[in-house]
PDB file with SEQRES, HELIX, SHEET and CRYST1 records, atoms N, CA, C and O in Angstrom:
SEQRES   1 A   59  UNK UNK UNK UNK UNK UNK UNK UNK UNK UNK UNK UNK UNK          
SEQRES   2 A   59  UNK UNK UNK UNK UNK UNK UNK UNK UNK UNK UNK UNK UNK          
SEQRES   3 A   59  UNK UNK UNK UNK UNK UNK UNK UNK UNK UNK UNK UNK UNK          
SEQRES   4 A   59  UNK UNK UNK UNK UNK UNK UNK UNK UNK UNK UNK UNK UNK          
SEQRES   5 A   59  UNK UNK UNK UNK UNK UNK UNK                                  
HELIX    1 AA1 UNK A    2  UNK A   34  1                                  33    
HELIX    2 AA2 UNK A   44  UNK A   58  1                                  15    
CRYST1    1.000    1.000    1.000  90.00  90.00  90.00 P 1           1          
ATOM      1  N   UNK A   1     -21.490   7.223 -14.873  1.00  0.00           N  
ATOM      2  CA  UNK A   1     -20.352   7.247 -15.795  1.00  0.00           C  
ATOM      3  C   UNK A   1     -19.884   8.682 -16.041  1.00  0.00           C  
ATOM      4  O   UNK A   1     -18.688   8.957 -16.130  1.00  0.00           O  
ATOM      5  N   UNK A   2     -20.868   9.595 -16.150  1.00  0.00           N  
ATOM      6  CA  UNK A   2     -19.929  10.839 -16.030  1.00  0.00           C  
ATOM      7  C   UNK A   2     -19.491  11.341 -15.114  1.00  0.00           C  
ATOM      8  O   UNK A   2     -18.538  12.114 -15.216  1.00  0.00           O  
ATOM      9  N   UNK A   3     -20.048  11.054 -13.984  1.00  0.00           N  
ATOM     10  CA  UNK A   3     -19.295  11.879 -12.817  1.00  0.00           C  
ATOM     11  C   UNK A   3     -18.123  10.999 -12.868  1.00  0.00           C  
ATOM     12  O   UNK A   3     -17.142  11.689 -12.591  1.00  0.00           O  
ATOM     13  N   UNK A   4     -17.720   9.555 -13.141  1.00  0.00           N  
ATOM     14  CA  UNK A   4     -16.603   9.689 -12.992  1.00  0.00           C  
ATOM     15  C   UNK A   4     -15.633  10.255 -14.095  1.00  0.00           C  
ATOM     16  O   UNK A   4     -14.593  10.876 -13.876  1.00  0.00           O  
ATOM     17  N   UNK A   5     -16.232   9.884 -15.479  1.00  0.00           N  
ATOM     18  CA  UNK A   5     -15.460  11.112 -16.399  1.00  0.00           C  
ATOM     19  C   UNK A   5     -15.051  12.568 -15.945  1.00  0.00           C  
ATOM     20  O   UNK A   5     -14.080  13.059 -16.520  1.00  0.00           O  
ATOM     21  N   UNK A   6     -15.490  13.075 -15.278  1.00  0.00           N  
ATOM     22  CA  UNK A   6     -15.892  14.828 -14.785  1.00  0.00           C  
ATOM     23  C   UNK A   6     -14.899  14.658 -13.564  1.00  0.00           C  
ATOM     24  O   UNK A   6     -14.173  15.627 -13.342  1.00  0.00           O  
ATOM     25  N   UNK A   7     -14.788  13.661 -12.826  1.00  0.00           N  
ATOM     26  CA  UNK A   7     -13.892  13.335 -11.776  1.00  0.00           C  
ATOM     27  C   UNK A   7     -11.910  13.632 -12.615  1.00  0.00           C  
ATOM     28  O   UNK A   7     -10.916  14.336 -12.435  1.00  0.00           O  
ATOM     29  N   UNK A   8     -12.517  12.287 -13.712  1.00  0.00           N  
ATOM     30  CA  UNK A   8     -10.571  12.019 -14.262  1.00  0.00           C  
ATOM     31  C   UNK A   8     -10.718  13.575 -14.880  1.00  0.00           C  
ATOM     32  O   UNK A   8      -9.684  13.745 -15.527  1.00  0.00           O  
ATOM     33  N   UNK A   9     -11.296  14.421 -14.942  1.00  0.00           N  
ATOM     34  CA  UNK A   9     -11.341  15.616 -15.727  1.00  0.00           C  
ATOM     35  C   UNK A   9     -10.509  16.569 -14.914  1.00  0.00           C  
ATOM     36  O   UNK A   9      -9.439  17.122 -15.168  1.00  0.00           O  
ATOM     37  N   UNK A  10     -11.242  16.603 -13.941  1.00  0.00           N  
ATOM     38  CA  UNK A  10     -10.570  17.537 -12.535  1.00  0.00           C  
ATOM     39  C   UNK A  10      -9.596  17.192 -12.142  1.00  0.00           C  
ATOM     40  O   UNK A  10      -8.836  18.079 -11.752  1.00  0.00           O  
ATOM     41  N   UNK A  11      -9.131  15.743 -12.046  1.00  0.00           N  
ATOM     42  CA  UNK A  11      -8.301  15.198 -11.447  1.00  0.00           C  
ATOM     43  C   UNK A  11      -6.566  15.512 -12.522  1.00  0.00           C  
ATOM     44  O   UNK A  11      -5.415  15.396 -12.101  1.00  0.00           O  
ATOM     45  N   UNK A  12      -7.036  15.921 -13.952  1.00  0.00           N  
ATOM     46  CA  UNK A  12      -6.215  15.748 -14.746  1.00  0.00           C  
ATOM     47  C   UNK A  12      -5.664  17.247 -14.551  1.00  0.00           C  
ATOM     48  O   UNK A  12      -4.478  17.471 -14.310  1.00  0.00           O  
ATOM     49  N   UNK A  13      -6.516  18.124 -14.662  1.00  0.00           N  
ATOM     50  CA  UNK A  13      -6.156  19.655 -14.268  1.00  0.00           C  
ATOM     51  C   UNK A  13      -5.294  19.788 -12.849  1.00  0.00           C  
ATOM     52  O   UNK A  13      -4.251  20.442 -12.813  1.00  0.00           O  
ATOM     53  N   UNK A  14      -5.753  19.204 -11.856  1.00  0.00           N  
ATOM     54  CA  UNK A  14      -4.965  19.332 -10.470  1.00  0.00           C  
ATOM     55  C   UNK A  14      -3.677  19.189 -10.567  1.00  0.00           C  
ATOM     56  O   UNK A  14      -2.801  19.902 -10.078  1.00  0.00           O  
ATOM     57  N   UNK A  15      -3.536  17.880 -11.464  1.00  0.00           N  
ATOM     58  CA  UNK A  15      -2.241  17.327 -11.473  1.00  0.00           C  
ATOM     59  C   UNK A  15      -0.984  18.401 -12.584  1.00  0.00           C  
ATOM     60  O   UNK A  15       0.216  18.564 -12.365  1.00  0.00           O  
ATOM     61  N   UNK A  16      -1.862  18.996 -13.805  1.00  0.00           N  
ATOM     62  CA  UNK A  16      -1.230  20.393 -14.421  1.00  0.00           C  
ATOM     63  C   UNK A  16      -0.946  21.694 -13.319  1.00  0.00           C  
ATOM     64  O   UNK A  16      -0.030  22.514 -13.371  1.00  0.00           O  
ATOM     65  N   UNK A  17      -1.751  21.618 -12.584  1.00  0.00           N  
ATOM     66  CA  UNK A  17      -1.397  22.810 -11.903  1.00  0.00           C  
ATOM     67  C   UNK A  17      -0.606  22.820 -10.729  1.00  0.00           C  
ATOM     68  O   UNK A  17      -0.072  23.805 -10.219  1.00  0.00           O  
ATOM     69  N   UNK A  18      -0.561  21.175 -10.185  1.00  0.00           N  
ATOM     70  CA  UNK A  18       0.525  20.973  -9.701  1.00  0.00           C  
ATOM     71  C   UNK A  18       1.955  20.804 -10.421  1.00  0.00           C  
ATOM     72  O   UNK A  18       3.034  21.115  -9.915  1.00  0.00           O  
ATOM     73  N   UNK A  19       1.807  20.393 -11.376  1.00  0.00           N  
ATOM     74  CA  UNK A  19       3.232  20.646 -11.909  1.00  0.00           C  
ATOM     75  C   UNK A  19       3.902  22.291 -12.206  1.00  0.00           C  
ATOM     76  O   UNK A  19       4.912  22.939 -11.933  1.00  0.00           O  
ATOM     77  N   UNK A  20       2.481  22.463 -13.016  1.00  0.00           N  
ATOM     78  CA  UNK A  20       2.964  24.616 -12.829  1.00  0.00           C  
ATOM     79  C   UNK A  20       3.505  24.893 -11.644  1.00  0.00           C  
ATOM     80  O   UNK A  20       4.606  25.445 -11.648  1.00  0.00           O  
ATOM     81  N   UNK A  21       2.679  24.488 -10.023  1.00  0.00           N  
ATOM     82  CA  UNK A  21       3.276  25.102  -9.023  1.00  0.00           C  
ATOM     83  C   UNK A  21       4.785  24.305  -8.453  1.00  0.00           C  
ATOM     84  O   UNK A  21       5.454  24.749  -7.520  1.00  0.00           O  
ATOM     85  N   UNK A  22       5.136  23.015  -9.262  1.00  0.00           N  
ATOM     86  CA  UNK A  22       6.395  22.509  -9.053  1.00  0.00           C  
ATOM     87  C   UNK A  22       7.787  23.737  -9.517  1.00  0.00           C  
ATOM     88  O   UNK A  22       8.628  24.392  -8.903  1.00  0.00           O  
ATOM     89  N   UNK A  23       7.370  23.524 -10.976  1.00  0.00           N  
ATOM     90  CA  UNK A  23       8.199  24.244 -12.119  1.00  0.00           C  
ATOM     91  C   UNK A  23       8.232  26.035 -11.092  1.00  0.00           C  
ATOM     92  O   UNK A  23       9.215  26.647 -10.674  1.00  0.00           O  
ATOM     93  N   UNK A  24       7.190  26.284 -11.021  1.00  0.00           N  
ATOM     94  CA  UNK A  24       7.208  27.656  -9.967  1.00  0.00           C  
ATOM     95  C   UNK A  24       8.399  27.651  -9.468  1.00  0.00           C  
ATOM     96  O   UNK A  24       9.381  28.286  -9.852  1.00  0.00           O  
ATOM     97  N   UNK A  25       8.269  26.703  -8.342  1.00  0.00           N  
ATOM     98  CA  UNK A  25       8.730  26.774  -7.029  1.00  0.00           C  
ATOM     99  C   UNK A  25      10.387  27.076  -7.530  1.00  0.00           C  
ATOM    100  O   UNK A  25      11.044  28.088  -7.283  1.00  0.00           O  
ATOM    101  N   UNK A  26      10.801  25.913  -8.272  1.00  0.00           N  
ATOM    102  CA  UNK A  26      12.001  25.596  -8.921  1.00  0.00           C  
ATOM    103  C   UNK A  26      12.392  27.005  -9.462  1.00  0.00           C  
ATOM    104  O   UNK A  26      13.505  27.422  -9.140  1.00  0.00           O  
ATOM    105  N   UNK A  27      11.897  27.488  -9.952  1.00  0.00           N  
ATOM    106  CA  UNK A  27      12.226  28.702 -10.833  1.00  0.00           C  
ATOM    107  C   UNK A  27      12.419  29.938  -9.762  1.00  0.00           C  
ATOM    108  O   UNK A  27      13.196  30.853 -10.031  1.00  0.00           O  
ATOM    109  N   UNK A  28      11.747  29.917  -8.661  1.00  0.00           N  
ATOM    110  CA  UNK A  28      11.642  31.087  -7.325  1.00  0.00           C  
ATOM    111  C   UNK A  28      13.226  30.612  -6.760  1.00  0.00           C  
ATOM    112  O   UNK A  28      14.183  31.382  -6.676  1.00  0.00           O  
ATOM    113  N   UNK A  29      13.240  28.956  -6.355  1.00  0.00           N  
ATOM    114  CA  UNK A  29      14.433  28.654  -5.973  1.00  0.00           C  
ATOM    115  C   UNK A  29      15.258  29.042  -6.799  1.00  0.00           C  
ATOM    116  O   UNK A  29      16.205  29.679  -6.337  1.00  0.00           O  
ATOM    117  N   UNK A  30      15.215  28.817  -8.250  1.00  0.00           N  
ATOM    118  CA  UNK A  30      16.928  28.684  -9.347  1.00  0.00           C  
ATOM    119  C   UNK A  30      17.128  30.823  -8.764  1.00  0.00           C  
ATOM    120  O   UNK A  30      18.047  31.410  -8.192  1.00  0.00           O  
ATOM    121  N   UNK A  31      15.900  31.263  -9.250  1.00  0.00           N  
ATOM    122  CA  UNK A  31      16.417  33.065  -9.067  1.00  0.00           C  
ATOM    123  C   UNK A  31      17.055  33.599  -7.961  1.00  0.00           C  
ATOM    124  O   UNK A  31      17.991  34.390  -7.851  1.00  0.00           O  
ATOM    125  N   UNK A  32      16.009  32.708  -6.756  1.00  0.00           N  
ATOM    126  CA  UNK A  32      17.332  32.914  -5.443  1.00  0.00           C  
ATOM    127  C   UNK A  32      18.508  32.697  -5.346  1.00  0.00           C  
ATOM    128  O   UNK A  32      19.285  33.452  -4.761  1.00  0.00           O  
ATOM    129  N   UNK A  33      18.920  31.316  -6.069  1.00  0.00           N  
ATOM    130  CA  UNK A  33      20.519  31.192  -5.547  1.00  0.00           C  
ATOM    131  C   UNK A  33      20.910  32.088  -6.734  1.00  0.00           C  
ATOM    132  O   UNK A  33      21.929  32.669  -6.359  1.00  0.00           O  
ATOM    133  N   UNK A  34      20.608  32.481  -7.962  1.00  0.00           N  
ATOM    134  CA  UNK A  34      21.454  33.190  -8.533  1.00  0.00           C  
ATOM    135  C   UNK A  34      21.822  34.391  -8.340  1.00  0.00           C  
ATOM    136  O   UNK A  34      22.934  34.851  -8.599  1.00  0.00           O  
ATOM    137  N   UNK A  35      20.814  35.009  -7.829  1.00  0.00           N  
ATOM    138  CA  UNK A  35      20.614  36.493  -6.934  1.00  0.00           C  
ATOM    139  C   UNK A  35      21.289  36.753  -5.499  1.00  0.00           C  
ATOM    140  O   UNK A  35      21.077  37.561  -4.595  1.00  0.00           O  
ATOM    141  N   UNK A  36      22.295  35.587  -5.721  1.00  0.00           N  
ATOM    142  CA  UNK A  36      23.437  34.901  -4.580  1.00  0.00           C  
ATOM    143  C   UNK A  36      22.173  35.272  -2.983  1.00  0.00           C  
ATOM    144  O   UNK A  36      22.932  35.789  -2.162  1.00  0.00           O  
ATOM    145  N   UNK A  37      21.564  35.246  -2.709  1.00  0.00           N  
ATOM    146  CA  UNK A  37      20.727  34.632  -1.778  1.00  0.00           C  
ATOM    147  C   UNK A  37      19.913  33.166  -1.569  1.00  0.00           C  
ATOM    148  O   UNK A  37      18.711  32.900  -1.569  1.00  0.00           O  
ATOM    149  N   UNK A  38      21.149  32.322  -1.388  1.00  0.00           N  
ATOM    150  CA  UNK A  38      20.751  30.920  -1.629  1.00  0.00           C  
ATOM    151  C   UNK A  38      20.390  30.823  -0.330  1.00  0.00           C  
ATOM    152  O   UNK A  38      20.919  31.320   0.664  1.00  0.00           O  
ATOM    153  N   UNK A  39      18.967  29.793  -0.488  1.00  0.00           N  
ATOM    154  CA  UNK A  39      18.230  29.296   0.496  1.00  0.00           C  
ATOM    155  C   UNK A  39      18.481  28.624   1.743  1.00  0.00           C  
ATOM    156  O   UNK A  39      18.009  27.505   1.543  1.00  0.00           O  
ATOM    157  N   UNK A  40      18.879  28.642   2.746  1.00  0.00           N  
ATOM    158  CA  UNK A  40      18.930  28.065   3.564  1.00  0.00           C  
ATOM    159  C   UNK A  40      17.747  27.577   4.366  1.00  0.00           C  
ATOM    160  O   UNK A  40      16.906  28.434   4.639  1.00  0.00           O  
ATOM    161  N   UNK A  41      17.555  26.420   4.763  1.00  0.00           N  
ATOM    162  CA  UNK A  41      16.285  26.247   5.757  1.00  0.00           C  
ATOM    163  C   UNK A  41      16.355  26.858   7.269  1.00  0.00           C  
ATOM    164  O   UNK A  41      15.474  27.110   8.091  1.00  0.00           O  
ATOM    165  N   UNK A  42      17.984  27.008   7.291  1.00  0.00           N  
ATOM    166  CA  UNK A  42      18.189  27.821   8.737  1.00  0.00           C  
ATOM    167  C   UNK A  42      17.653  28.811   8.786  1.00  0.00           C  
ATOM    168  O   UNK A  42      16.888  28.988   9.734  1.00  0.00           O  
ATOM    169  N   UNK A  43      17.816  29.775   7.874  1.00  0.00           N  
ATOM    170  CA  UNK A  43      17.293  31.288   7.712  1.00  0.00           C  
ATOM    171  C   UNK A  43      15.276  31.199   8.130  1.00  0.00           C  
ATOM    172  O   UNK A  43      14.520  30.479   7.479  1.00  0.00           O  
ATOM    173  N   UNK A  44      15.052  31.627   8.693  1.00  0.00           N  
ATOM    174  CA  UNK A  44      13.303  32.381   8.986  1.00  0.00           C  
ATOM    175  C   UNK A  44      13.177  32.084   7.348  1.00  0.00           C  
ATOM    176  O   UNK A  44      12.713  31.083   6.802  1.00  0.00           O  
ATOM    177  N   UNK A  45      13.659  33.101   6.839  1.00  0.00           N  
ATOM    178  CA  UNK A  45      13.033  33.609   5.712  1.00  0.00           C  
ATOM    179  C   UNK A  45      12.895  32.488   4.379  1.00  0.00           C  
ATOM    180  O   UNK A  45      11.983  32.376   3.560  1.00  0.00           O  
ATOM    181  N   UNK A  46      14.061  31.790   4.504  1.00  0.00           N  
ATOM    182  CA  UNK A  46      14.130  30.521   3.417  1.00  0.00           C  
ATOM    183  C   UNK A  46      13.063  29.539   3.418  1.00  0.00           C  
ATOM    184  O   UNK A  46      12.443  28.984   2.511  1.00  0.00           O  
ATOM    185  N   UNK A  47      13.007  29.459   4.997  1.00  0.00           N  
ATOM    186  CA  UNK A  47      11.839  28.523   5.250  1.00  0.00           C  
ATOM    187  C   UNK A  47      10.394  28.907   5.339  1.00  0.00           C  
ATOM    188  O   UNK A  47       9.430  28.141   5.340  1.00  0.00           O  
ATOM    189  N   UNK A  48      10.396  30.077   5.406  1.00  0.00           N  
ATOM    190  CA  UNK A  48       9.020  31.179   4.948  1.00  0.00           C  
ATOM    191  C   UNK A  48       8.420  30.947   3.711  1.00  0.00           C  
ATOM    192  O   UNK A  48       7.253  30.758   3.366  1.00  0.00           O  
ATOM    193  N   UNK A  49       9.772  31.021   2.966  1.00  0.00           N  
ATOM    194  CA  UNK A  49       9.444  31.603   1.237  1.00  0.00           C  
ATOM    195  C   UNK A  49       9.030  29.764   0.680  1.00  0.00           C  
ATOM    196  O   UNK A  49       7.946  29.503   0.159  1.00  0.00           O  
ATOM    197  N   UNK A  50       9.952  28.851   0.890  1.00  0.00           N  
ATOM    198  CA  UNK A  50       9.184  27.166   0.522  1.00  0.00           C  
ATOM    199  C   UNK A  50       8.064  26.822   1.417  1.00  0.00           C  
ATOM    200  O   UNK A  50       7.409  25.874   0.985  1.00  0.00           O  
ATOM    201  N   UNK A  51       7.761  27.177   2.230  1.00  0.00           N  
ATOM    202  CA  UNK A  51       6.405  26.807   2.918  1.00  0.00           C  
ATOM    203  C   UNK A  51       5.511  26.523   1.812  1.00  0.00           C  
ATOM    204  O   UNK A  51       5.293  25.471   1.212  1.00  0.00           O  
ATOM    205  N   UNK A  52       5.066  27.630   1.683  1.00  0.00           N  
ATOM    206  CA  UNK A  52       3.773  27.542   0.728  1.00  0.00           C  
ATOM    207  C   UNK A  52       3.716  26.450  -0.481  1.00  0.00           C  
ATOM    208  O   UNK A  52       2.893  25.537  -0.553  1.00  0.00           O  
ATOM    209  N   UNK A  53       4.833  26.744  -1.489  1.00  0.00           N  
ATOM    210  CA  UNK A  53       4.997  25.882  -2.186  1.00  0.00           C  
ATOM    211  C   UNK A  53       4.986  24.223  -2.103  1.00  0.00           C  
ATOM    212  O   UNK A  53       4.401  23.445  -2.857  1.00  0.00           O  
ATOM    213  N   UNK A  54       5.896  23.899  -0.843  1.00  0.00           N  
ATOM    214  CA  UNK A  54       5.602  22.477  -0.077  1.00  0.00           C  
ATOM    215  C   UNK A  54       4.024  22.147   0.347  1.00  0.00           C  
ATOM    216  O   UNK A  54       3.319  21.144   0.232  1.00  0.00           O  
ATOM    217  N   UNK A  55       3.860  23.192   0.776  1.00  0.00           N  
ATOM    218  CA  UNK A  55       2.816  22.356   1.174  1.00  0.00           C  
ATOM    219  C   UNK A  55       1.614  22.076   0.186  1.00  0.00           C  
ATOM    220  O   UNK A  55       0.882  21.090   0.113  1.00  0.00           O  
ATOM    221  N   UNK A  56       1.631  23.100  -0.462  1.00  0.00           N  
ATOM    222  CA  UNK A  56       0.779  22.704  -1.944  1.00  0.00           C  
ATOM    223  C   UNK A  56       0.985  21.713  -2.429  1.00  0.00           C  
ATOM    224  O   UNK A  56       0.035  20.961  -2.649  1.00  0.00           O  
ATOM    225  N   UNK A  57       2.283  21.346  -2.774  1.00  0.00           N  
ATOM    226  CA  UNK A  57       2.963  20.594  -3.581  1.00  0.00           C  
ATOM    227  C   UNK A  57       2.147  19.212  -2.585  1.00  0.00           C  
ATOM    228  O   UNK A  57       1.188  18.617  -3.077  1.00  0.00           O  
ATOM    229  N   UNK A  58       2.704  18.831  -1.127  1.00  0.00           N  
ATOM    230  CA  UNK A  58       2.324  17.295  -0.965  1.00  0.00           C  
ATOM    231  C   UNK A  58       1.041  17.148  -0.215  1.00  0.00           C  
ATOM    232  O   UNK A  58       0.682  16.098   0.318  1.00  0.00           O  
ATOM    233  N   UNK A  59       0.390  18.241  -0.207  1.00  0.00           N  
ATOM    234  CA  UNK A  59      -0.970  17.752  -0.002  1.00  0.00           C  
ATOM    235  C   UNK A  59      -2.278  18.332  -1.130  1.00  0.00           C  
ATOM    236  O   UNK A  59      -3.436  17.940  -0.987  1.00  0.00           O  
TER     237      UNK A  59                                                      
END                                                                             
């Protein structure tokens, strides 16, 4: 019974720190387009800079 308590424990934090790294991402994106360097996935670099974040995000 506690390991699975200790489980929903961890499991509850992952899911906070995935939302921090959602809200992140969003906030890296909103500064880019306002900093009129809006993202393109064409660009190397657009697709450089969401990598990381994606992939955190769905796995």
């Amino acid at each position: 019974m506690q390991i699975v308590e200790e489980i929903m424990r961890l499991s509850e934090k992952i899911m906070q720190l995935s939302e921090k790294i959602v809200r992140l991402a969003q906030r890296t994106i909103n500064s880019h387009i306002i900093n009129n360097k809006a993202i393109s996935m064409d660009s190397p670099m657009g697709a450089q800079n969401l990598f990381p974040f994606l992939t955190i995000v769905i796995f």
